[in-house]
ROVO-461908 format. One record per residue (C-alpha): residue number from 1; residue in one letter; z, y, x. Coordinates in nm, 4 decimals. Last residue first. Layout:
ROVO-461908
REC resi resn       pz       py       px
REC  NUM    A        Z        Y        X
...
//
This chain:
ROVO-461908
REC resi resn       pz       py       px
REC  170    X  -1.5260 -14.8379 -13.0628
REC  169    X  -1.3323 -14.7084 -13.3602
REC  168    X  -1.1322 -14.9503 -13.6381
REC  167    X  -1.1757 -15.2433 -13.7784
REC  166    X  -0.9750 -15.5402 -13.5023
REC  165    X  -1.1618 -15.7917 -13.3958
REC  164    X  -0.9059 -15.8834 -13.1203
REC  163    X  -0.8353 -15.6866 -12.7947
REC  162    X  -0.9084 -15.9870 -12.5865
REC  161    X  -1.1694 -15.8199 -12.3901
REC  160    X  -1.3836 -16.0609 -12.5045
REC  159    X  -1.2877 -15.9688 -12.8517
REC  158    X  -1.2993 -15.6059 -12.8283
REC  157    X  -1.6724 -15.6770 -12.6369
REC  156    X  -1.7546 -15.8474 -12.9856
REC  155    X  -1.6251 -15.5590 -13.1528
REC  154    X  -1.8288 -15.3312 -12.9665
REC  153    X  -2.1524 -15.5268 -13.0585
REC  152    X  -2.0943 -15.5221 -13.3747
REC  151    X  -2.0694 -15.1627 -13.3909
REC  150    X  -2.3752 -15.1517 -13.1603
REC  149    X  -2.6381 -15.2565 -13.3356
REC  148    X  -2.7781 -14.9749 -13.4874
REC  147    X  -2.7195 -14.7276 -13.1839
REC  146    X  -2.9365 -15.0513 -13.0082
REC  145    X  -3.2005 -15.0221 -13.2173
REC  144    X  -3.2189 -14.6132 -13.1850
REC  143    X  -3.2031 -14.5991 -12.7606
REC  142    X  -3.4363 -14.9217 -12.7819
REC  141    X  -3.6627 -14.7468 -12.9395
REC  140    X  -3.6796 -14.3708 -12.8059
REC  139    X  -3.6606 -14.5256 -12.4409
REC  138    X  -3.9981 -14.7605 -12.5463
REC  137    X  -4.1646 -14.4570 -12.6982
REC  136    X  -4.0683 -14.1576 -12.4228
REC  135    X  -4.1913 -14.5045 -12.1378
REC  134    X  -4.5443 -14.5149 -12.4067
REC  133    X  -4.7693 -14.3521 -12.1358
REC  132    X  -4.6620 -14.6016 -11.8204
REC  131    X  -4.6134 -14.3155 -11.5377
REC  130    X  -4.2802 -14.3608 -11.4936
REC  129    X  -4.3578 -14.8183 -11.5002
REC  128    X  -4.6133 -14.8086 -11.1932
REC  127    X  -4.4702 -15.0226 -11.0252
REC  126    X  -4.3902 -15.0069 -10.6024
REC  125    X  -4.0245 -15.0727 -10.5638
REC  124    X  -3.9360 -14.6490 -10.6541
REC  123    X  -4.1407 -14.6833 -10.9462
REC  122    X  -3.9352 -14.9757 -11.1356
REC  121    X  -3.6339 -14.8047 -10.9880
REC  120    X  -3.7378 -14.5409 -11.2038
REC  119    X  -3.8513 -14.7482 -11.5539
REC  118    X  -3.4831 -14.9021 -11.5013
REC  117    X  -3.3026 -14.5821 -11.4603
REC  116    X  -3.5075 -14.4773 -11.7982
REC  115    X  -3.4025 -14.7588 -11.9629
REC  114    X  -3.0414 -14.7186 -11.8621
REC  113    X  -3.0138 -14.3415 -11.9547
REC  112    X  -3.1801 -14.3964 -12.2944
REC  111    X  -2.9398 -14.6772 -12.3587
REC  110    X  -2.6322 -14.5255 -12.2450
REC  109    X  -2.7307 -14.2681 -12.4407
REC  108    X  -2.7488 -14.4676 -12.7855
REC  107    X  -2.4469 -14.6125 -12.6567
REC  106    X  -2.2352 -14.3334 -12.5975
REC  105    X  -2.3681 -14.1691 -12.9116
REC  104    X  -2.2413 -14.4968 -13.1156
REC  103    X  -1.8902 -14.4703 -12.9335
REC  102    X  -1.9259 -14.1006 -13.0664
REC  101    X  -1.9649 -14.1676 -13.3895
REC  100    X  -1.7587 -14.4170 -13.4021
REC   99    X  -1.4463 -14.2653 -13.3243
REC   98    X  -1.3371 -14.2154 -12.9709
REC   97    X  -1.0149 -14.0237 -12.8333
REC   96    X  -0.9294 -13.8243 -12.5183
REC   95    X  -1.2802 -13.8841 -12.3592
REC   94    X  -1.3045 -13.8997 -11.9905
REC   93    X  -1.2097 -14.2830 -12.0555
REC   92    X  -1.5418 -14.3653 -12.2812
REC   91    X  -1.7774 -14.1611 -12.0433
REC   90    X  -1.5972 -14.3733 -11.7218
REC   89    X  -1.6830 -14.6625 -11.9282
REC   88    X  -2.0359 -14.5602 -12.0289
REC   87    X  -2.0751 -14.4775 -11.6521
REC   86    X  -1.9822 -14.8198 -11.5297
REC   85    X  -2.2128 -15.0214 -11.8019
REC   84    X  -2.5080 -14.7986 -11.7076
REC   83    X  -2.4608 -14.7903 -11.3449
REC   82    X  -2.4448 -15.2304 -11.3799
REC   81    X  -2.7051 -15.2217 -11.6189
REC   80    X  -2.9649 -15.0319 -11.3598
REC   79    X  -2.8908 -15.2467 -11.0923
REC   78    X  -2.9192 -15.6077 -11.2778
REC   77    X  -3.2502 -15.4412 -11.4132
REC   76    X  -3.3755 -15.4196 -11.0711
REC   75    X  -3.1791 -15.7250 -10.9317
REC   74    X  -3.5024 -15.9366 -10.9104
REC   73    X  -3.8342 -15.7442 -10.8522
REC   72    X  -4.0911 -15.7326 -11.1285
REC   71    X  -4.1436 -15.8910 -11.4352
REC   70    X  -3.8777 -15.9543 -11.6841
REC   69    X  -3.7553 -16.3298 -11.7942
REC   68    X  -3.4792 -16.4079 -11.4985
REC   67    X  -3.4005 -16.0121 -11.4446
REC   66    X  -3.2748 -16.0417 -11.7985
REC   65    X  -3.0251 -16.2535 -11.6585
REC   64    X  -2.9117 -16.0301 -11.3208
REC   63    X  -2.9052 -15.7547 -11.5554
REC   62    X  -2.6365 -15.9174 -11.8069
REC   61    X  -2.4801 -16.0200 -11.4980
REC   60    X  -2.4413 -15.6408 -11.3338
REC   59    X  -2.4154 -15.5143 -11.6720
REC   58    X  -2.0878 -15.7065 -11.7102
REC   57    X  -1.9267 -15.6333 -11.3734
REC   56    X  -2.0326 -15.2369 -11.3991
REC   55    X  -1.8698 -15.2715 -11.7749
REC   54    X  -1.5486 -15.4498 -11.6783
REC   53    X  -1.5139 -15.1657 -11.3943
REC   52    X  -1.6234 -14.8697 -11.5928
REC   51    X  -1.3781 -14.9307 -11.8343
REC   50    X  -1.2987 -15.2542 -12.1434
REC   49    X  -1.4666 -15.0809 -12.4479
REC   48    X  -1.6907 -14.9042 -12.3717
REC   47    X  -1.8400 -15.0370 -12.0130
REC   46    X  -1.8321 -15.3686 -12.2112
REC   45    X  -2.0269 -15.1777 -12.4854
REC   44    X  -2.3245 -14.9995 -12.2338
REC   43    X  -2.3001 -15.3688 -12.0501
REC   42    X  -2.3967 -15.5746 -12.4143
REC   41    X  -2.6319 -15.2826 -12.5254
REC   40    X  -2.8342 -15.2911 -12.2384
REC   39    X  -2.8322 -15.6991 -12.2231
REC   38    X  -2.9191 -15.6828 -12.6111
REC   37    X  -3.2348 -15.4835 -12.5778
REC   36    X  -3.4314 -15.3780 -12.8745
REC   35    X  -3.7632 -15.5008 -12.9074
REC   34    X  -4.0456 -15.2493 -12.7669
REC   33    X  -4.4271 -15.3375 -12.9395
REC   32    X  -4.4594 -15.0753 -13.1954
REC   31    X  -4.0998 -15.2209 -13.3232
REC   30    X  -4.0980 -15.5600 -13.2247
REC   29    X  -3.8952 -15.8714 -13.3310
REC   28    X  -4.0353 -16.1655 -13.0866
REC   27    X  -3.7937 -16.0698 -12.8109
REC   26    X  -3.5415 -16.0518 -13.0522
REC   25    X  -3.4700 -16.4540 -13.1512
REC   24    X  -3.4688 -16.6253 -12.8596
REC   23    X  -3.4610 -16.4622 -12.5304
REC   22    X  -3.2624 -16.2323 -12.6716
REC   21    X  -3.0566 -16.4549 -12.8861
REC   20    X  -3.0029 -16.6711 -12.5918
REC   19    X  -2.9166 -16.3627 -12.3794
REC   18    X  -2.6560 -16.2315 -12.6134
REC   17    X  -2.4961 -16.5590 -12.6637
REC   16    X  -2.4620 -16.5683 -12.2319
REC   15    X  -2.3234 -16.2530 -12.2498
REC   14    X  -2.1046 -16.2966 -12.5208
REC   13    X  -1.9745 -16.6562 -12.3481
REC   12    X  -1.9482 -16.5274 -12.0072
REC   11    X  -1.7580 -16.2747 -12.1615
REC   10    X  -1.5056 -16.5014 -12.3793
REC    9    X  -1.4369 -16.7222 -12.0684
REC    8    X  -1.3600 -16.4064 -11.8134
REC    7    X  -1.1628 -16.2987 -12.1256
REC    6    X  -0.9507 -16.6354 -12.0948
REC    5    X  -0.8963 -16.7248 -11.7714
REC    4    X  -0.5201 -16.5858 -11.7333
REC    3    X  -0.4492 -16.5395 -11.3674
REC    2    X  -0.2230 -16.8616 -11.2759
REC    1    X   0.1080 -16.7691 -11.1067
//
C-alpha cells in the first residue's frame, strides 16, 4: 500500500513559499530594524495545527532554511524551531479546545519562546546575541508580527495538513 504523498507535498510547498517570501519580500519590511519571521511562525502553526510531531519536523526544515541566510552556526535556528514547533503542538493538544484567541497566544509565545531559544543557543556556540541590547525589542517584534499573521498562517498549515481551509479556530 502506497502512503499518501500529499501533505508531505503541500508542506514542502508552504515552507518553501514561506521562505521565498522571506527571503524575498519581508526581510526588507522592518519594524525598528526586526522583520517578522515567517519560518517561526510557519513551525509555531504546524506544531498547532498538525501536533508536536508535524511541528518538530516542520521547524526542524524551516530552521535548517533560515539557517542558509542567518549568520552563525548551521542547525542553530533549525534547533530552536524544531522545540518551538513540538511544544506549540503539545501546548495545542494539552488544551481541551482552541479558539483564536488562544491559537494567536500560542503563537505569539511560541514566538517569544523561539527567539529567545535562538538568541541562547546563539550564546552557548560562542555569540554574543543575550547580551545584544535590543534582544527585549527584536522578541517584542516578531512575537506581535507574527500574532498578526498567524490566522493565515494556520489555515495554510490546515491545508497542508489536509484539513481544508476551513473558517473556524486555529
Amino acid at each position: 500500500m502506497t502512503p499518501d504523498r500529499g501533505p508531505l507535498l503541500r508542506w514542502v510547498l508552504l515552507v518553501a513559499t514561506a521562505y521565498l517570501v522571506q527571503v524575498g519580500v519581508v526581510v526588507d519590511l522592518s519594524i525598528f530594524g526586526v522583520h517578522p519571521d515567517l519560518m517561526l511562525l510557519v513551525a509555531a502553526s504546524a506544531g498547532i495545527v498538525a501536533g508536536p510531531a508535524r511541528g518538530a519536523e516542520v521547524g526542524f526544515a524551516s530552521g535548517l532554511l533560515a539557517d542558509l541566510v542567518l549568520q552563525g552556526p548551521l542547525g542553530t535556528t533549525a534547533l530552536a524551531y524544531a522545540v518551538v514547533g513540538f511544544g506549540a503542538g503539545a501546548v495545542g493538544e494539552a488544551l481541551m479546545r482552541t479558539s483564536r484567541a488562544i491559537s494567536v497566544a500560542v503563537v505569539t509565545a511560541a514566538s517569544a519562546a523561539g527567539t529567545l531559544l535562538y538568541a541562547l543557543l546563539g550564546q552557548l556556540l560562542g555569540q554574543r546575541t543575550l547580551s545584544d541590547p535590543r534582544l527585549w525589542s527584536i522578541v517584542a517584534i516578531v512575537a506581535l508580527c507574527n500574532a498578526a499573521l498567524c490566522l493565515p498562517a494556520l489555515a495554510a498549515s490546515r491545508w497542508a495538513e489536509g484539513e481544508g481551509l476551513r473558517t473556524g479556530v486555529g
